[in-house]
ZAKEVO-535914 format. One line per field, with one value per residue (C-alpha): residue number from 1; x, y, z. Coordinates in steps of 0.02 Angstrom, whole numbers, plus 50000, padded with zeros to 5 digits. Layout:
i: (NUM_...)
u: (X_...)
v: (Y_...)
w: (Z_...)
//
This chain:
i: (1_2_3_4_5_6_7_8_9_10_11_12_13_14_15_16_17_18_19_20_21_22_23_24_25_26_27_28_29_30_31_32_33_34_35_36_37_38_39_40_41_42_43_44_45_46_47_48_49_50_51_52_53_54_55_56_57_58_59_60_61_62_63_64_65_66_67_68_69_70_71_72_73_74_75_76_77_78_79_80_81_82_83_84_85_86_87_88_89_90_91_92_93_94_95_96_97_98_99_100_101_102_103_104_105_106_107_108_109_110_111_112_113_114_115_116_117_118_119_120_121_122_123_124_125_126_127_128_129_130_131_132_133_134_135_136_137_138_139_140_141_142_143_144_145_146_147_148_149_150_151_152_153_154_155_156_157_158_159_160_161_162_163_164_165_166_167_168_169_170_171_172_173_174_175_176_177_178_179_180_181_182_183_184_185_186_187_188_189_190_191_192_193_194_195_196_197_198_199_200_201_202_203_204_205_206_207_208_209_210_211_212_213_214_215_216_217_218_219_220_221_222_223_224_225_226_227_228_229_230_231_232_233_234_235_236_237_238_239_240_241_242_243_244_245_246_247_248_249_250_251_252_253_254_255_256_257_258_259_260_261_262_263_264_265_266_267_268_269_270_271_272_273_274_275_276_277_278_279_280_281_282_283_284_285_286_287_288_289_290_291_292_293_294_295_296_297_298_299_300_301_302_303_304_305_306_307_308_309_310_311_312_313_314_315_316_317_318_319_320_321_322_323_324_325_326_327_328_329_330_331_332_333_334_335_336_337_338_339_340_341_342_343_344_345_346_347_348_349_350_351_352_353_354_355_356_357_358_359_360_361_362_363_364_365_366_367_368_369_370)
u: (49454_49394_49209_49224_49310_49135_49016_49129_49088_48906_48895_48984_48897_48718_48821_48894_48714_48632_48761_48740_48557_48567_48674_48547_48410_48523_48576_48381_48307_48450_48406_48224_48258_48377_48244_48123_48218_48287_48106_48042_48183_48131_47952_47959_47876_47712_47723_47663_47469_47488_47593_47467_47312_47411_47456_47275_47224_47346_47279_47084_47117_47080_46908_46852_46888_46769_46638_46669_46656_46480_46398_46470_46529_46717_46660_46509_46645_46772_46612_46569_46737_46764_46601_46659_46813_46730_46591_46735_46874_46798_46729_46888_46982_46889_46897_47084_47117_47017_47104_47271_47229_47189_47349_47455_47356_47384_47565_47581_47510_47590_47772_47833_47765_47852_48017_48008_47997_48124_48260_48212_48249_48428_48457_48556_48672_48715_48739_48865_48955_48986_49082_49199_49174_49180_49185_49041_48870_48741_48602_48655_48633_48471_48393_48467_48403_48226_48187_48276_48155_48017_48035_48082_47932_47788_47850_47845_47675_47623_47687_47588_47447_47471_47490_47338_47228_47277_47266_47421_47475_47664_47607_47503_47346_47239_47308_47287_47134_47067_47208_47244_47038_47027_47176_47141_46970_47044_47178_47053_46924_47044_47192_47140_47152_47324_47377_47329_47417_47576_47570_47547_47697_47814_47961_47873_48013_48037_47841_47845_48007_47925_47767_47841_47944_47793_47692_47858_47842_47653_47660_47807_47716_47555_47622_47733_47631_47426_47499_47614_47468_47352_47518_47540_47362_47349_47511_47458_47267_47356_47496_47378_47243_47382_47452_47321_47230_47401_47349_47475_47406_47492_47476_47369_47462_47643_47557_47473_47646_47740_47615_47622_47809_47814_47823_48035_48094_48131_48114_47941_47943_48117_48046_47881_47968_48098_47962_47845_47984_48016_47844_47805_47937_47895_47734_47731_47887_47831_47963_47804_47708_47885_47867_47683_47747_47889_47758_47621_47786_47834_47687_47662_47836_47798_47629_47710_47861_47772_47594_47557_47698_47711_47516_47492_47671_47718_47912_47949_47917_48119_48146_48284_48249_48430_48363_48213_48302_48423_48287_48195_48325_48378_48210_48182_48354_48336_48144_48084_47908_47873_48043_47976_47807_47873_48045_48002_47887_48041_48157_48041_48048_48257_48242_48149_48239_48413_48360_48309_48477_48592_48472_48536_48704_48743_48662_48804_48963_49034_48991_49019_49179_49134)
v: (50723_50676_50694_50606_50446_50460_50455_50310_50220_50273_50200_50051_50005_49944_49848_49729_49722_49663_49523_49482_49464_49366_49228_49192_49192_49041_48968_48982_48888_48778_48716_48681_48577_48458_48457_48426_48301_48192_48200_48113_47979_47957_47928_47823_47700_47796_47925_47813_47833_48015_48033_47942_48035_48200_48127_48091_48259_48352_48223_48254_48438_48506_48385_48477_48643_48584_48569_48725_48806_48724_48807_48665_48720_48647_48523_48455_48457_48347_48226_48210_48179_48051_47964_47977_47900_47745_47722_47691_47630_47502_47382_47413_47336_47209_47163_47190_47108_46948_46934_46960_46798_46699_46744_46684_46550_46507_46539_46418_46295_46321_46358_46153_46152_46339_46270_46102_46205_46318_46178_46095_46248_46241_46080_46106_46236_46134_45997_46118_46166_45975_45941_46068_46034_45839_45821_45930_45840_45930_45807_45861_46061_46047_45942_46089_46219_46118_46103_46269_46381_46282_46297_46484_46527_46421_46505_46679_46645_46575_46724_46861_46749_46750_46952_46965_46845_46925_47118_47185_47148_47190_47375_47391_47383_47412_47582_47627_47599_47697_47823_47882_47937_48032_48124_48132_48212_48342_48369_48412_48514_48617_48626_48832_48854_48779_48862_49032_49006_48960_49117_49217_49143_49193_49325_49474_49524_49363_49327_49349_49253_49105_49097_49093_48928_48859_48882_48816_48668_48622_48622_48483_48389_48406_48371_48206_48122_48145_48107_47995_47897_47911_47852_47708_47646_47653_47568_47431_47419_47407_47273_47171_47156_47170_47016_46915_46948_46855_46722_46741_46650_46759_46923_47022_46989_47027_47179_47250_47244_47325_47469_47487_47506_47617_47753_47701_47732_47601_47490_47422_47387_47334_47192_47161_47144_47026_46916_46910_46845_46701_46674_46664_46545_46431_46436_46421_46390_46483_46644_46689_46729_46813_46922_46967_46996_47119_47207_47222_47330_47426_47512_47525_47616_47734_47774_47833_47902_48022_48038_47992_48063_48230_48256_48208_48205_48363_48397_48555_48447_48422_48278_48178_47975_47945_48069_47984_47808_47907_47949_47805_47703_47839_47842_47666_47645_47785_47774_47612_47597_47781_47838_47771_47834_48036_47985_48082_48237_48285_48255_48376_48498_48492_48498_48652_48732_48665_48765_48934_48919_48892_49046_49155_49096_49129_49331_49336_49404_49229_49177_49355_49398_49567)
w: (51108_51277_51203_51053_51134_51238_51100_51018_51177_51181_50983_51044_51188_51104_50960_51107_51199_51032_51006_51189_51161_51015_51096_51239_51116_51041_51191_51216_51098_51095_51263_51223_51100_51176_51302_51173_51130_51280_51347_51150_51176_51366_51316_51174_51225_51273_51123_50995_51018_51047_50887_50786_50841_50815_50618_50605_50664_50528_50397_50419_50451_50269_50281_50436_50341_50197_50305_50388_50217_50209_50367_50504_50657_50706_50838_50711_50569_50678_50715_50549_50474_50624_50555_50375_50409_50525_50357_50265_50373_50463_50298_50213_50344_50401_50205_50192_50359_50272_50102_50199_50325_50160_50090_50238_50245_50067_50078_50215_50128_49951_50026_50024_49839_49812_49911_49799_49631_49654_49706_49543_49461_49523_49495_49321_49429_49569_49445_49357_49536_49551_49401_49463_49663_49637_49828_49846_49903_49814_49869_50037_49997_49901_50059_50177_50056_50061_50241_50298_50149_50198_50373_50384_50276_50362_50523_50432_50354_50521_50621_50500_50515_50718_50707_50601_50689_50848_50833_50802_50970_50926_50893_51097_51002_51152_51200_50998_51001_51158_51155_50976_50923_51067_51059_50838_50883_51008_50901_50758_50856_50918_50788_50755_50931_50948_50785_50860_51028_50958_50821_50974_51052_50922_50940_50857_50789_50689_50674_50476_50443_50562_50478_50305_50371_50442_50285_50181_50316_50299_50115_50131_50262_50164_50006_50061_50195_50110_49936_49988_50067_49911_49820_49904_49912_49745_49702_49814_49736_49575_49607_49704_49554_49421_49509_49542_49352_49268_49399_49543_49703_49798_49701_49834_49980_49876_49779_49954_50044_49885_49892_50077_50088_49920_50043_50046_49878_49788_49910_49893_49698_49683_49845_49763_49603_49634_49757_49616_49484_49602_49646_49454_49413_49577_49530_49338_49291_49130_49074_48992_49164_49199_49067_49127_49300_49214_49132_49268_49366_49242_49200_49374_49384_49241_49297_49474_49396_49279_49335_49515_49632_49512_49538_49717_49798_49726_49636_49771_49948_49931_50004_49899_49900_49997_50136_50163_50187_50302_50406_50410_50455_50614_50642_50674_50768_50891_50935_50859_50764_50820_50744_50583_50599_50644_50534_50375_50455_50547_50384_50313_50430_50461_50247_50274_50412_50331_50158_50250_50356_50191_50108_50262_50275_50082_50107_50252_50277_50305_50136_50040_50129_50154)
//
């Protein structure tokens, strides 16, 4: 008897070790994330450029491999995809920063005529809320609806046109410019190297499991932020010259800002939409421009709907529209314009992580009752 108890302790003894050893691995990496964490929120406000050149890094990564393929070595890759992207970035900005300056300065100019049109338009219903407000002065409202419109968008145009003409100083252009390439071209050179150190810094016994989530991550990262990009330049190209063909004056700069913000669903074609309808009727004053404005958005809908985001966005990155507002807006609450710049690669990765985590927990005891 005496013996037996023994061995029953001897069996024992390792199950209680194991568990102990699994709760400091939690408590573990537990830790180093909320240090992760409290030291992102401490450094917000020096992140940003870092973050970029890191998103730039991930983006031209693939490139770099192509010339890899081709006989390059890395560091002659990363300086040829660095003066790829210059050959091309530099005239299409200079070009977009140009249309975009004669847009604001259009709409600062048009908006009294805009503001005057649009109060006509109303006329008939204020006239209505009259006969039944007879004490109501709608002379009054309609020269309050006048100068505050007018006002509030010569000092919007103004302000873009300030932004523009200045540099983007809102977003500390100066450190973007000298920080972010050089850490992008580091980031690139090297991203094998890092790639190998962390796989050799994985629990061995969890190596496979780990790699599989990485490789689930990449392809969500991968498959939301580079299509999501090509998405939304395309969107904009198309709104912007879909626009300005039914005559729009306005059409680029309203079709350019639907396509840039396409990347929230919904968001930018429901706004581009609904600016466009009252910039048609302000300016025209036609329903049949109206129409044309209707139409010029929903074949832009369809052809995102059913071709575009299927092709390059992918149907498995898993990222459900409400989720991606959710973390947009948490992003830009907790950490400002970097929150919304890192907002959906970490919604990816918690979608990810989130999906393996309900995968285990439904295999488990917990959820079997066994």
């Amino acid at each position: 008897m005496k013996q037996s108890a023994q061995k029953k302790m001897i069996f024992q003894k390792p199950k209680t070790s194991s568990l102990s050893v699994q709760n400091r691995n939690w408590v573990f990496w537990v830790t180093i994330l909320a240090f992760f964490c409290a030291a992102v929120y401490i450094l917000r406000s020096v992140l940003m450029p870092f973050a970029a050149g890191m998103v730039l890094g991930y983006l031209f990564n693939p490139l770099a491999r192509r010339f890899e393929k081709w006989g390059a070595p890395r560091t002659l890759a990363t300086v040829l995809v660095f003066v790829l992207v210059i050959l091309i970035a530099v005239p299409a900005l200079i070009l977009l920063f140009g249309v975009i300056d004669e847009q604001l300065t259009l709409l600062v100019e048009a908006a009294p005529r805009y503001i005057a049109a649009v109060t006509q338009k109303i006329e008939p219903f204020l006239f209505s809320l009259q006969e039944r407000f007879p004490s109501l002065q709608t002379e009054n409202i309609k020269n309050v609806l006048r100068e505050h419109m007018t006002g509030g968008l010569q000092f919007s145009g103004k302000l873009l046109k300030s932004i523009i003409s200045n540099g983007f100083a809102f977003f500390n252009m100066l450190s973007l410019l000298l920080i972010t390439p050089v850490v992008a071209f580091y980031m690139l050179r090297d991203w094998d190297i890092f790639v190998a150190k962390v796989d050799n810094l994985l629990p061995r016994k969890s190596k496979k499991d780990i790699r599989e989530q990485f490789q689930k991550i990449d392809r969500a990262l991968s498959g939301f932020i580079r299509g999501q990009l090509s998405v939304c330049l395309i969107l904009g190209t198309y709104y912007s010259l879909g626009l300005r063909l039914i005559g729009l004056e306005l059409g680029l700069l309203v079709g350019f800002l639907a396509g840039l913000i396409s990347f929230i669903p919904y968001v930018g074609s429901i706004s581009g939409f609904v600016v466009s309808i009252i910039l048609a009727l302000a300016q025209f004053g036609d329903m049949t421009k109206v129409i044309e404005v209707v139409v010029v958005f929903g074949i832009g809908q369809f052809v995102e709907g059913n071709f575009l985001t299927p092709k390059l966005v992918g149907e498995n990155v898993g990222l459900h529209p409400v989720w991606v507002m959710f973390a947009l807006l948490a992003g830009g609450v907790l950490l400002g314009f970097l929150g919304l710049m890192i907002a959906v690669p970490v919604a990816a990765v918690i979608g990810v992580l989130a999906r393996y985590a309900l995968s285990n927990y439904q295999k488990s005891s917990l959820y079997l009752g066994k």
